[in-house]
N, CA, C and O atoms as a GROMACS GRO file, in nm:
protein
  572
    1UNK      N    1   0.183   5.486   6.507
    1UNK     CA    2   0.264   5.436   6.618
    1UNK      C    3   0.332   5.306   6.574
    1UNK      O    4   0.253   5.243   6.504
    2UNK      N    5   0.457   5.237   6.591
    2UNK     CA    6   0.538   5.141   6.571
    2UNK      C    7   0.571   5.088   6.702
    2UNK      O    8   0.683   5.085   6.751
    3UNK      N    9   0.463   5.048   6.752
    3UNK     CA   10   0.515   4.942   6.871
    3UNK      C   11   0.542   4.808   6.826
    3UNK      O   12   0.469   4.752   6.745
    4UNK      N   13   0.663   4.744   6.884
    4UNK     CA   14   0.690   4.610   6.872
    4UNK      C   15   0.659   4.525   6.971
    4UNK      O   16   0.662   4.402   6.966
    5UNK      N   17   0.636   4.581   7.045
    5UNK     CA   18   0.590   4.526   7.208
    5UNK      C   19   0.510   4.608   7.238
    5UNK      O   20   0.520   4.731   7.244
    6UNK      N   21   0.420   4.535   7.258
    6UNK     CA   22   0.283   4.591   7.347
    6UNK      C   23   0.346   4.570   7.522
    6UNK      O   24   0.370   4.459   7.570
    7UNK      N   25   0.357   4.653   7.571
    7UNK     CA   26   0.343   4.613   7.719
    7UNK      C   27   0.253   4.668   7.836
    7UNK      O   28   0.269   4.646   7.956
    8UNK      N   29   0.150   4.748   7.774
    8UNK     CA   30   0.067   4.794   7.891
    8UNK      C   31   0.125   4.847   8.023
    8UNK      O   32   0.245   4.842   8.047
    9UNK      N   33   0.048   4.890   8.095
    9UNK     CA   34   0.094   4.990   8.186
    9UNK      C   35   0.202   4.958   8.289
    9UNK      O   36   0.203   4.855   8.357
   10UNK      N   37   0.322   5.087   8.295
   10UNK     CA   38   0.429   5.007   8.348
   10UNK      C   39   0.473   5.162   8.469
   10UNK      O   40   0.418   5.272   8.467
   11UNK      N   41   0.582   5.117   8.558
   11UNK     CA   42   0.617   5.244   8.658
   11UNK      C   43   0.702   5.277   8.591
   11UNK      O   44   0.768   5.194   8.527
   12UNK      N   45   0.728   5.430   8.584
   12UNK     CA   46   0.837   5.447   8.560
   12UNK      C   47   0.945   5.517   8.690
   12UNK      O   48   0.928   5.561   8.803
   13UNK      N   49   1.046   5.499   8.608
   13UNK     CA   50   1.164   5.595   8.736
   13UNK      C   51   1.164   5.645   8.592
   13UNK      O   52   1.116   5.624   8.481
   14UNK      N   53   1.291   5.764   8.697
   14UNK     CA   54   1.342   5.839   8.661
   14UNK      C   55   1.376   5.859   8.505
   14UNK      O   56   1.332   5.945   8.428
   15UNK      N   57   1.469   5.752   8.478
   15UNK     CA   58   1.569   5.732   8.388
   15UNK      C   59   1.487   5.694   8.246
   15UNK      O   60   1.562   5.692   8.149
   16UNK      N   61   1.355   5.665   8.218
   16UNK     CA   62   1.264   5.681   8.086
   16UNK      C   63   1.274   5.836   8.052
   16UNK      O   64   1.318   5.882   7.947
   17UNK      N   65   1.228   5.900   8.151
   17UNK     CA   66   1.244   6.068   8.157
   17UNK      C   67   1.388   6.142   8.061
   17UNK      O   68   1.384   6.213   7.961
   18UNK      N   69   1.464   6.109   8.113
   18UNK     CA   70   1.599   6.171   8.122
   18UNK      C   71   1.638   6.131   7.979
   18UNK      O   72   1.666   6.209   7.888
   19UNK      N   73   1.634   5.979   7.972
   19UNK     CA   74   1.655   5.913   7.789
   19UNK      C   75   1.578   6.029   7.737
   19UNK      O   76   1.637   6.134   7.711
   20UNK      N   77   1.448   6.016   7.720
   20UNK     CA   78   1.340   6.058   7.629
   20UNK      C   79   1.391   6.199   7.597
   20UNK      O   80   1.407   6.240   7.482
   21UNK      N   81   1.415   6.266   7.703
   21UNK     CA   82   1.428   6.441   7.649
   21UNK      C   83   1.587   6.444   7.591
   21UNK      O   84   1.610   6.531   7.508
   22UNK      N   85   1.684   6.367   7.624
   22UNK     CA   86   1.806   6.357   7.531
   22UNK      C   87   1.807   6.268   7.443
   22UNK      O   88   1.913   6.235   7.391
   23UNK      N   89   1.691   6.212   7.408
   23UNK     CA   90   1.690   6.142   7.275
   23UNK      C   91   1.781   6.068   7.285
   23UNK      O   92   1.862   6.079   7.192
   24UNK      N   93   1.829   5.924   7.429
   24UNK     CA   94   1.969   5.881   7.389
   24UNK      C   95   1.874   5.733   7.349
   24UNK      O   96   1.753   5.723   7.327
   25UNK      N   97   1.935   5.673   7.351
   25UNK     CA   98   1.942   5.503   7.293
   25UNK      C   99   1.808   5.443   7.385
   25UNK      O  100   1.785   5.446   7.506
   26UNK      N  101   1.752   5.403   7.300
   26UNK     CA  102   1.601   5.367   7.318
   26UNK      C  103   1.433   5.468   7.330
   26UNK      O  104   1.313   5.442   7.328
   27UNK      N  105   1.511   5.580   7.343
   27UNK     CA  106   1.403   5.696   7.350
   27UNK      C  107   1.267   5.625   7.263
   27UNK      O  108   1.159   5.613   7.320
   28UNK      N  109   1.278   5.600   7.181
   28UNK     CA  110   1.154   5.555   7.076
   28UNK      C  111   1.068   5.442   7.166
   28UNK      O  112   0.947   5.448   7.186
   29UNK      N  113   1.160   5.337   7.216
   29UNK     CA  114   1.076   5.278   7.310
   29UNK      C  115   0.963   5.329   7.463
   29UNK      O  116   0.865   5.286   7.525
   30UNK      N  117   1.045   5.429   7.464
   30UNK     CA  118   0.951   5.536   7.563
   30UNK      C  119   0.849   5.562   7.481
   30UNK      O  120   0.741   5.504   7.469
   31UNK      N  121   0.886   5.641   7.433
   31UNK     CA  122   0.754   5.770   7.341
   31UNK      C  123   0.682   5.664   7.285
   31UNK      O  124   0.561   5.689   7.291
   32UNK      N  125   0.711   5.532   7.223
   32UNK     CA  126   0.604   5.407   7.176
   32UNK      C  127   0.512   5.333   7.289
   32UNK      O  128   0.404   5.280   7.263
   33UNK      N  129   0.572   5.337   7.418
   33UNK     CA  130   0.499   5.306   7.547
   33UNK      C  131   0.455   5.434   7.551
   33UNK      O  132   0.338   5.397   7.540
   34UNK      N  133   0.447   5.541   7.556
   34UNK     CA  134   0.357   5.709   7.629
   34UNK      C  135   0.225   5.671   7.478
   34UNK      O  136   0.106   5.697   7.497
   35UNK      N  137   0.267   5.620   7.360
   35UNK     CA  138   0.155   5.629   7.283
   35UNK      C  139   0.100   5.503   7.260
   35UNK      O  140   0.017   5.486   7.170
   36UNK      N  141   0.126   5.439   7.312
   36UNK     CA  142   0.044   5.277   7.332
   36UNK      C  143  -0.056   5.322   7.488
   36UNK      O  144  -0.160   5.259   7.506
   37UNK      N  145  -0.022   5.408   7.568
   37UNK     CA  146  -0.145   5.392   7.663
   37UNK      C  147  -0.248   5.552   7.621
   37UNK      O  148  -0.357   5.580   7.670
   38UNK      N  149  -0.171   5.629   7.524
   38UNK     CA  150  -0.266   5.708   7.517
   38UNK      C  151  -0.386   5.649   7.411
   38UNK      O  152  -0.506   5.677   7.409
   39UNK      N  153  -0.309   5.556   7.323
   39UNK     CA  154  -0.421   5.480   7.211
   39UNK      C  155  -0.471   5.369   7.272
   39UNK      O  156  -0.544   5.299   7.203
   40UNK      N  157  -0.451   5.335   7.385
   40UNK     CA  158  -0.539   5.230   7.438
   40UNK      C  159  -0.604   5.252   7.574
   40UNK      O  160  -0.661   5.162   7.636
   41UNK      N  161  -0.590   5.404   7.626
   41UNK     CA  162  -0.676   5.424   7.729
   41UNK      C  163  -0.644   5.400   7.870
   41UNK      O  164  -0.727   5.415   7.959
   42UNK      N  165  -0.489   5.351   7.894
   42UNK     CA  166  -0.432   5.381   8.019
   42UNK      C  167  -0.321   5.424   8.057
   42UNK      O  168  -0.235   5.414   7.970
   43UNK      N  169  -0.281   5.478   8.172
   43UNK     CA  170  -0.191   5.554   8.237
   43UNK      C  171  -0.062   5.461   8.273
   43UNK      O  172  -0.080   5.348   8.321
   44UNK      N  173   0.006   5.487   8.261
   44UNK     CA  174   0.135   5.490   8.328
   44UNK      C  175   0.121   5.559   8.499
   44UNK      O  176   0.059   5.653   8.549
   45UNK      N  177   0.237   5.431   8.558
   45UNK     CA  178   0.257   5.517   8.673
   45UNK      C  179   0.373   5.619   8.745
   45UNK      O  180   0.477   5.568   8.703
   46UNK      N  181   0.397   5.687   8.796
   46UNK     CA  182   0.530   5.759   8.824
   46UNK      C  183   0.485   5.775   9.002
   46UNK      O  184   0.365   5.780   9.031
   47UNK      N  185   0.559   5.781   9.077
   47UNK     CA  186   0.578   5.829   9.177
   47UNK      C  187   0.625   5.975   9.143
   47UNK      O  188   0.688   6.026   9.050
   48UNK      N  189   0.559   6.024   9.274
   48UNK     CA  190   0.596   6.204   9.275
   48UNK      C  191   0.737   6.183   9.321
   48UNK      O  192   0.807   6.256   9.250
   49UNK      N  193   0.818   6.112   9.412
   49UNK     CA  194   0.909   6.117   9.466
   49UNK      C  195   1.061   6.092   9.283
   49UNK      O  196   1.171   6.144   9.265
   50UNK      N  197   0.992   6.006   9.209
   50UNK     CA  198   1.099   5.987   9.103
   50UNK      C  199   1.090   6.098   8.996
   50UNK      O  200   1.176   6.146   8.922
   51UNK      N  201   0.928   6.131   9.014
   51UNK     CA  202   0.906   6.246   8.912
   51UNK      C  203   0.997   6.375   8.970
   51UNK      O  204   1.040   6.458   8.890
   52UNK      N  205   1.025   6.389   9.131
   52UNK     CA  206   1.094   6.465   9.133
   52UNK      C  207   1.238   6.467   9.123
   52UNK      O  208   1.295   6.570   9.086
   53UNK      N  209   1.305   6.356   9.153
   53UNK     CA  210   1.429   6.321   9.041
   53UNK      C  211   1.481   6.331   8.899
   53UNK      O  212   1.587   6.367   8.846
   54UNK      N  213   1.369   6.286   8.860
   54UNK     CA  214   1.380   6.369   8.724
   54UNK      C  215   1.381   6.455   8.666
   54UNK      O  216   1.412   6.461   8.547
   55UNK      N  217   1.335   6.571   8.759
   55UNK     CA  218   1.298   6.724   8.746
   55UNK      C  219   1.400   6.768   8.818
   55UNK      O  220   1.443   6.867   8.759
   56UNK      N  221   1.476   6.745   8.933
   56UNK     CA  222   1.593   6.827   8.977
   56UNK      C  223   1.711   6.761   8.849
   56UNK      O  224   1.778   6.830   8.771
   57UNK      N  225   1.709   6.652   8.856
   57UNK     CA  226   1.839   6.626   8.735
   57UNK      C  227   1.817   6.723   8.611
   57UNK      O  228   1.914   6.775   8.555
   58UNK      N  229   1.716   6.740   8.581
   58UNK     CA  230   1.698   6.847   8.475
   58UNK      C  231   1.746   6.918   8.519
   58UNK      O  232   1.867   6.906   8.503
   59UNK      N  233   1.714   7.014   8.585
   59UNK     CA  234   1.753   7.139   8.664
   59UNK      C  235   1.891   7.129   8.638
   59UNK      O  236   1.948   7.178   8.541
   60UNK      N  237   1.946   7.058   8.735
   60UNK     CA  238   2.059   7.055   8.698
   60UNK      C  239   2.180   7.055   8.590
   60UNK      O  240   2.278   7.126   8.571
   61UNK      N  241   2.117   6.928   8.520
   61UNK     CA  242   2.195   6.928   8.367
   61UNK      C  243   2.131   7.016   8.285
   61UNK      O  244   2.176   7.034   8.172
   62UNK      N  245   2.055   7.060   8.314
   62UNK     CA  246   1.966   7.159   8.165
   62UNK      C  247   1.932   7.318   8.174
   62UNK      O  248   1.947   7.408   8.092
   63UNK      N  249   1.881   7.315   8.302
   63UNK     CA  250   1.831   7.460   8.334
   63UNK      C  251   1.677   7.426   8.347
   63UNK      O  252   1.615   7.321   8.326
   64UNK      N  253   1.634   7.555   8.390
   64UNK     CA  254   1.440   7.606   8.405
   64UNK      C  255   1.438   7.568   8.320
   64UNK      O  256   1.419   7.446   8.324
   65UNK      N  257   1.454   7.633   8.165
   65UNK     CA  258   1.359   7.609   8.077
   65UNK      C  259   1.324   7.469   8.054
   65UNK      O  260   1.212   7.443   8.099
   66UNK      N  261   1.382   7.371   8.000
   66UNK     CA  262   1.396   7.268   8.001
   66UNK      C  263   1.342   7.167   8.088
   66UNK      O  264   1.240   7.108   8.051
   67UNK      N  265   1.388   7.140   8.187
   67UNK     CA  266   1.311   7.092   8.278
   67UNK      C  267   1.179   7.114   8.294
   67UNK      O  268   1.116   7.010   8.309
   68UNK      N  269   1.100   7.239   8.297
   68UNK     CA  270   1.004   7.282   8.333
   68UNK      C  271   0.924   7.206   8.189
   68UNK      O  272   0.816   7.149   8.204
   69UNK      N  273   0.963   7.210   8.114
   69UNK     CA  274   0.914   7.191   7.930
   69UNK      C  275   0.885   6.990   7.955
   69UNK      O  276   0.787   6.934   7.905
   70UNK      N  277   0.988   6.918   8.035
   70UNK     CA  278   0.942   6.826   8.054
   70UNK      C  279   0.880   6.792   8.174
   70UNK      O  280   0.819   6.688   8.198
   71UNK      N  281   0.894   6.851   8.220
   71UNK     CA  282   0.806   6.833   8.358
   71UNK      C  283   0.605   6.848   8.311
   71UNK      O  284   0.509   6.772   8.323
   72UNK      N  285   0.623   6.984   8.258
   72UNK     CA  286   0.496   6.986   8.171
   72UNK      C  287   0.450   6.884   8.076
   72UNK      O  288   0.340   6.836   8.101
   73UNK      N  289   0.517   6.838   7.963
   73UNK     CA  290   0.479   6.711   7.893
   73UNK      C  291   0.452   6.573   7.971
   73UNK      O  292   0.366   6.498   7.926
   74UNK      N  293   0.514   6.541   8.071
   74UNK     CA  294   0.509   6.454   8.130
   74UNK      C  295   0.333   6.450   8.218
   74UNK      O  296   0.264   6.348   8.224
   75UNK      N  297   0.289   6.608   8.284
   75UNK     CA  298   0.137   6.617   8.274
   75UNK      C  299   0.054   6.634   8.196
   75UNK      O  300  -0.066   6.648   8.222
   76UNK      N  301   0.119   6.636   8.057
   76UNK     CA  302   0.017   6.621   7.988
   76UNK      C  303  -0.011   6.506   7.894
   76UNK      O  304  -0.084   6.500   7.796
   77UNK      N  305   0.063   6.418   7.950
   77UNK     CA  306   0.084   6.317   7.871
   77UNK      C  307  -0.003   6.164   8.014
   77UNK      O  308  -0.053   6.182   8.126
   78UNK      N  309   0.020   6.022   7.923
   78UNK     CA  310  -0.088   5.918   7.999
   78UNK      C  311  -0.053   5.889   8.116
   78UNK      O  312  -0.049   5.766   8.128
   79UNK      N  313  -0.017   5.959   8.238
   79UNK     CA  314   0.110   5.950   8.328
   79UNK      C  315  -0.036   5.952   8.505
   79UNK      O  316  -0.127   6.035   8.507
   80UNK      N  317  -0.024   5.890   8.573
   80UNK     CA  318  -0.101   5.920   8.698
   80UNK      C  319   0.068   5.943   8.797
   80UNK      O  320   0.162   5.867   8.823
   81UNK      N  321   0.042   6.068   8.821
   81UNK     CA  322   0.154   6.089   8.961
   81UNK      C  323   0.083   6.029   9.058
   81UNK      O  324  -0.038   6.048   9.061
   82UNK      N  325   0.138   5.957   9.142
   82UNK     CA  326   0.111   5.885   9.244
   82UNK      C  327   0.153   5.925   9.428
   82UNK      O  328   0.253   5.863   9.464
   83UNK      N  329   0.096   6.008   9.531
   83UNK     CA  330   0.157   6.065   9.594
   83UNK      C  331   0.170   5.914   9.684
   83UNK      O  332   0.080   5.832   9.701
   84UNK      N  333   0.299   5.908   9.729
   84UNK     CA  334   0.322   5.749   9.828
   84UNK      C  335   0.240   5.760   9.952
   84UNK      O  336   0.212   5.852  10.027
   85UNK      N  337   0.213   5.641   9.947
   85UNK     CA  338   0.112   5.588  10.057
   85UNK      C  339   0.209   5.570  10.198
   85UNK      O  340   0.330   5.548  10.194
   86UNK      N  341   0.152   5.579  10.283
   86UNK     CA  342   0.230   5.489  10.413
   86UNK      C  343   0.268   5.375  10.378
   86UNK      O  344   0.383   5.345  10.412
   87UNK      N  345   0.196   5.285  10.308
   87UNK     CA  346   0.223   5.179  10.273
   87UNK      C  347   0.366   5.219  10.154
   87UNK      O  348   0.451   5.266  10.230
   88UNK      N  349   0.399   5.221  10.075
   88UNK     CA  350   0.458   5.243   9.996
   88UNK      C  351   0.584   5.302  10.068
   88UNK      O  352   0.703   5.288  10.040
   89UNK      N  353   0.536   5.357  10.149
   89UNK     CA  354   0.684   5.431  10.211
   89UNK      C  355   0.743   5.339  10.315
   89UNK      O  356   0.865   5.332  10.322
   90UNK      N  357   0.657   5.257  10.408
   90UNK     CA  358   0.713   5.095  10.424
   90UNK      C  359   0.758   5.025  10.372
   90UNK      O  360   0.843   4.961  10.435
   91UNK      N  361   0.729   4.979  10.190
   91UNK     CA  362   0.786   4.931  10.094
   91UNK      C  363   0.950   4.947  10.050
   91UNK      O  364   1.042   4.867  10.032
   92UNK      N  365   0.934   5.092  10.042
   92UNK     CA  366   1.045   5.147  10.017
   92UNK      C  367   1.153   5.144  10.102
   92UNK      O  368   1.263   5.093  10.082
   93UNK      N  369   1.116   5.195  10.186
   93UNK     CA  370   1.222   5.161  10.350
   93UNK      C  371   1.264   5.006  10.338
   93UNK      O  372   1.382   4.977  10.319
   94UNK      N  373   1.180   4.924  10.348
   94UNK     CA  374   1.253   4.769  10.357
   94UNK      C  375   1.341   4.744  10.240
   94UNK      O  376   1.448   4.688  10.263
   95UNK      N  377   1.303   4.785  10.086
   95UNK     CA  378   1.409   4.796   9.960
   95UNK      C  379   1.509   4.841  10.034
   95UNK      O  380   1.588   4.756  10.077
   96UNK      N  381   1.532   4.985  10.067
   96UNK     CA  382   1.671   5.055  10.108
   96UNK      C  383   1.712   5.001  10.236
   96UNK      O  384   1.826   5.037  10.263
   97UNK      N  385   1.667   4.939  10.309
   97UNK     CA  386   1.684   4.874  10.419
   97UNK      C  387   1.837   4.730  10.358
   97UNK      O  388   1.949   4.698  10.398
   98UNK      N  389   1.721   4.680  10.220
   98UNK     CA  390   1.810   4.566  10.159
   98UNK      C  391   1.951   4.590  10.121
   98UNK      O  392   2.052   4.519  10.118
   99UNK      N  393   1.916   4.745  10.085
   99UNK     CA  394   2.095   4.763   9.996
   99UNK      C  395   2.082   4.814   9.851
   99UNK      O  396   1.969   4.812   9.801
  100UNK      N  397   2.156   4.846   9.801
  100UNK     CA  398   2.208   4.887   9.707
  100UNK      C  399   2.079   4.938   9.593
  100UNK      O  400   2.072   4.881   9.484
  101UNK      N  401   2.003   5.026   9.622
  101UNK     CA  402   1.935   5.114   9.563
  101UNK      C  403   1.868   5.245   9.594
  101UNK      O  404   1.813   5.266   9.702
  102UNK      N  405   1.870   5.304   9.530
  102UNK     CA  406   1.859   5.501   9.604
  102UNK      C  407   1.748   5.462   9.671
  102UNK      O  408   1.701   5.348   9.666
  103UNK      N  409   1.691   5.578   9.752
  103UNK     CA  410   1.601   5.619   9.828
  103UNK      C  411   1.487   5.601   9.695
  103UNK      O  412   1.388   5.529   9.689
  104UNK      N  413   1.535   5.684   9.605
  104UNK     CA  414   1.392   5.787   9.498
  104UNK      C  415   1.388   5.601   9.461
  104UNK      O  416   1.282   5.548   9.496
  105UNK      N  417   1.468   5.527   9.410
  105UNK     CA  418   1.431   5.418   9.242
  105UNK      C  419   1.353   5.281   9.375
  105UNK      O  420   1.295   5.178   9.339
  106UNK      N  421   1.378   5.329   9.540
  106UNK     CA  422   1.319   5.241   9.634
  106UNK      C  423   1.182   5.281   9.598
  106UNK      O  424   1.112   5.191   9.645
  107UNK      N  425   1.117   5.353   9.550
  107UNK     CA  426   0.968   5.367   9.571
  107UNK      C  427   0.896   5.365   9.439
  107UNK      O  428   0.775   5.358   9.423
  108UNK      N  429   0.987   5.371   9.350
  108UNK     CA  430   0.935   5.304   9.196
  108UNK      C  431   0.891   5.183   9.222
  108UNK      O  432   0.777   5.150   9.190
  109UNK      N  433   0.995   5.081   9.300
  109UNK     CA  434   1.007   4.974   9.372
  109UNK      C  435   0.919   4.887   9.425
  109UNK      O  436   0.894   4.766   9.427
  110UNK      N  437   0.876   5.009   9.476
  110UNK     CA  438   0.740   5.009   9.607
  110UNK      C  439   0.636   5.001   9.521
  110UNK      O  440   0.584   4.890   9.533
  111UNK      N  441   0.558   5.097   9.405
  111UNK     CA  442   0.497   5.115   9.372
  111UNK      C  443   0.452   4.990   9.243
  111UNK      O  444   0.342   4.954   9.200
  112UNK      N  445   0.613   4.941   9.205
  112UNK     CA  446   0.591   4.853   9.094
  112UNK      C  447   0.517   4.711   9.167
  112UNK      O  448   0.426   4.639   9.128
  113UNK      N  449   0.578   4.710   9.256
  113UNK     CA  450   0.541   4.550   9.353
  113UNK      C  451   0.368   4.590   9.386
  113UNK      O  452   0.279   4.515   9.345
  114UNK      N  453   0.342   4.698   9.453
  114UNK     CA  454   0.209   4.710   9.483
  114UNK      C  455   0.085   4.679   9.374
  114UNK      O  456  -0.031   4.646   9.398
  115UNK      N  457   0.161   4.705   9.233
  115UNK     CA  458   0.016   4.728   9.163
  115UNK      C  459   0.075   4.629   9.051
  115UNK      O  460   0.056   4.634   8.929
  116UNK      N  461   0.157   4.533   9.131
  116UNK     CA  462   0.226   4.436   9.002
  116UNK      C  463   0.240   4.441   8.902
  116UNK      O  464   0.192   4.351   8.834
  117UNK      N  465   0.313   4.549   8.837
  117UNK     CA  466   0.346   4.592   8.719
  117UNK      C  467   0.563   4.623   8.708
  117UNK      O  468   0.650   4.658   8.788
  118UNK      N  469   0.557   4.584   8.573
  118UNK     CA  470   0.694   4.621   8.582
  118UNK      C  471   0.719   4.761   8.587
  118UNK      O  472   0.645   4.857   8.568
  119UNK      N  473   0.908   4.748   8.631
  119UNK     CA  474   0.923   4.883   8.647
  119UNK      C  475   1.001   4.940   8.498
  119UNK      O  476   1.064   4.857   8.432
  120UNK      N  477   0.995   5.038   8.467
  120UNK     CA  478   1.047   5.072   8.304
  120UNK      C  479   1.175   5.151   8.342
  120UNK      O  480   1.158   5.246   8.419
  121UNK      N  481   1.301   5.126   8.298
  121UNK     CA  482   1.435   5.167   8.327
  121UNK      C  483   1.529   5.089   8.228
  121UNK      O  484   1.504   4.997   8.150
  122UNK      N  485   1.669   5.171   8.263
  122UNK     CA  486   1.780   5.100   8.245
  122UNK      C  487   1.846   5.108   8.286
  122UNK      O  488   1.952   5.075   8.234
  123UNK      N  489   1.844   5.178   8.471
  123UNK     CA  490   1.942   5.181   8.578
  123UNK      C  491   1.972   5.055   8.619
  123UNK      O  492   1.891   4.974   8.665
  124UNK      N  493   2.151   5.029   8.594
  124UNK     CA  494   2.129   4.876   8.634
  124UNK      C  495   2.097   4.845   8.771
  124UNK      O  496   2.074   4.728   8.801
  125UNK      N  497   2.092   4.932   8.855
  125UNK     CA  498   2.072   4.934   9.036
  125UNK      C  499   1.930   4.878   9.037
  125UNK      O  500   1.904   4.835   9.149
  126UNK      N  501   1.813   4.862   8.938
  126UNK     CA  502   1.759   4.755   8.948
  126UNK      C  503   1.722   4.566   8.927
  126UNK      O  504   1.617   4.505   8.948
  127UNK      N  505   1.829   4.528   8.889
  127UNK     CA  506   1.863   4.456   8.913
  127UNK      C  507   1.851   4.393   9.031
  127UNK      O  508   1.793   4.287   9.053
  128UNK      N  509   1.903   4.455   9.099
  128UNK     CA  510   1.867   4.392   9.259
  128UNK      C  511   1.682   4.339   9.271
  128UNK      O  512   1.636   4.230   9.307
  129UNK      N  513   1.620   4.453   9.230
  129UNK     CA  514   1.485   4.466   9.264
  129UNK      C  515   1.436   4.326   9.168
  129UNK      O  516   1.363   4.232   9.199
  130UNK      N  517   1.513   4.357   9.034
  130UNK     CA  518   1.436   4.194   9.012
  130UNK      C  519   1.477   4.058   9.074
  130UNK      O  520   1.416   3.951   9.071
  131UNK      N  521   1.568   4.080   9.118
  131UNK     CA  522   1.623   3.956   9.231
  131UNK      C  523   1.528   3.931   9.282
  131UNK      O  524   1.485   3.816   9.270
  132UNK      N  525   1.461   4.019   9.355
  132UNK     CA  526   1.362   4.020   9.458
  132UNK      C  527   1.199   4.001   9.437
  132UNK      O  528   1.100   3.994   9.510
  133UNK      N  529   1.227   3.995   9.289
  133UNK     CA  530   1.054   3.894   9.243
  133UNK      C  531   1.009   4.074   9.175
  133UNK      O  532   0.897   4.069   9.125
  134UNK      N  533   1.068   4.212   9.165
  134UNK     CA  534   1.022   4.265   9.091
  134UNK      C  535   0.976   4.251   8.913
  134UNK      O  536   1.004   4.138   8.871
  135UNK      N  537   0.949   4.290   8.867
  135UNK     CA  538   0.973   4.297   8.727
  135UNK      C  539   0.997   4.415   8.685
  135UNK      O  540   0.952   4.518   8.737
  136UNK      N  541   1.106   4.405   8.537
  136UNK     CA  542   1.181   4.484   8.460
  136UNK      C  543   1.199   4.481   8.390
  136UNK      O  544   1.278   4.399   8.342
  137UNK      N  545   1.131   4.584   8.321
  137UNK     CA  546   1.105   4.628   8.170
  137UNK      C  547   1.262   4.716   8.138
  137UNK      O  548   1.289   4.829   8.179
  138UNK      N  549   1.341   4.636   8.062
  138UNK     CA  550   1.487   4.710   8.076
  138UNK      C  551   1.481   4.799   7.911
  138UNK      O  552   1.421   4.760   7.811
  139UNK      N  553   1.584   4.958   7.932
  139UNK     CA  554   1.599   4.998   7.835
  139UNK      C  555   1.740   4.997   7.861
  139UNK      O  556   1.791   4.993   7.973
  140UNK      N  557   1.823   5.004   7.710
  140UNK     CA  558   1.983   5.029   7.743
  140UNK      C  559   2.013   5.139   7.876
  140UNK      O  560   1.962   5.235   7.935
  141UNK      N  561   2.147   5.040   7.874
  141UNK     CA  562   2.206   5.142   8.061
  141UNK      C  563   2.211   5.278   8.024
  141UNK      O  564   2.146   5.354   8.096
  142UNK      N  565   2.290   5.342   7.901
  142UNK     CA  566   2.260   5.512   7.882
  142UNK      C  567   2.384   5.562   7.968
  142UNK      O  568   2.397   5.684   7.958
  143UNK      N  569   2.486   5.497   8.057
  143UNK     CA  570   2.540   5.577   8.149
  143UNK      C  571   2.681   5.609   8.083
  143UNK      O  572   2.761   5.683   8.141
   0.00000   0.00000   0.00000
């Protein structure tokens, strides 16, 4: 493994997903975070709500096979799906309440603030969230 940064367990959205299986610009930094918590014994977090963003965008841009192929690696890999709490879905609501971030990257949001961990992306629509005392683990924008 070639990690240059250790960063221990982080949320992800969507957009680690989507890099990683098109191999675009930074992918290695993913797959070096998925094997820094499998060699050190912890999980990553995902919301079911972003995990399912990431799985219809597949769908979409890719087809079944595909999607389904990462949808699978993603369970078998150091990942805890997280089903949202009431709490979390309060979280989220007051983010989208604020402005300018989806519904799905509001509960990465939610989830990153709850268990004080950064969130892992390179959607710049978080930005806002670090305004707001989140933290952000940034990969290139990709768009």
């Amino acid at each position: 493994m070639s990690v240059s940064k250790k960063t221990g367990p982080l949320v992800f959205d969507a957009f680690p997903f989507l890099v990683l299986v098109r191999k675009q610009t930074g992918w290695e930094r993913i797959r070096d975070s998925v094997d820094e918590a499998s060699d050190n014994g912890f999980r990553h977090l995902v919301s079911l709500i972003n995990l399912g963003e990431a799985y219809y965008m597949m769908l979409r841009e890719h087809g079944q096979e595909l999607a389904t192929r990462m949808l699978r690696g993603i369970l078998d890999s150091p990942f805890e799906i997280v089903i949202p709490t009431f709490h979390q879905m309060e979280l989220a609501a007051l983010f989208k309440a604020g402005g300018g971030l989806s519904y799905a990257d509001c509960y990465a949001v939610a989830l990153a603030k709850q268990n004080n961990l950064a969130v892992f992306t390179g959607d710049p629509e978080f930005k806002i969230a670090e305004r707001e005392g989140v933290k952000v683990e940034w990969l290139p924008p990709n768009r």
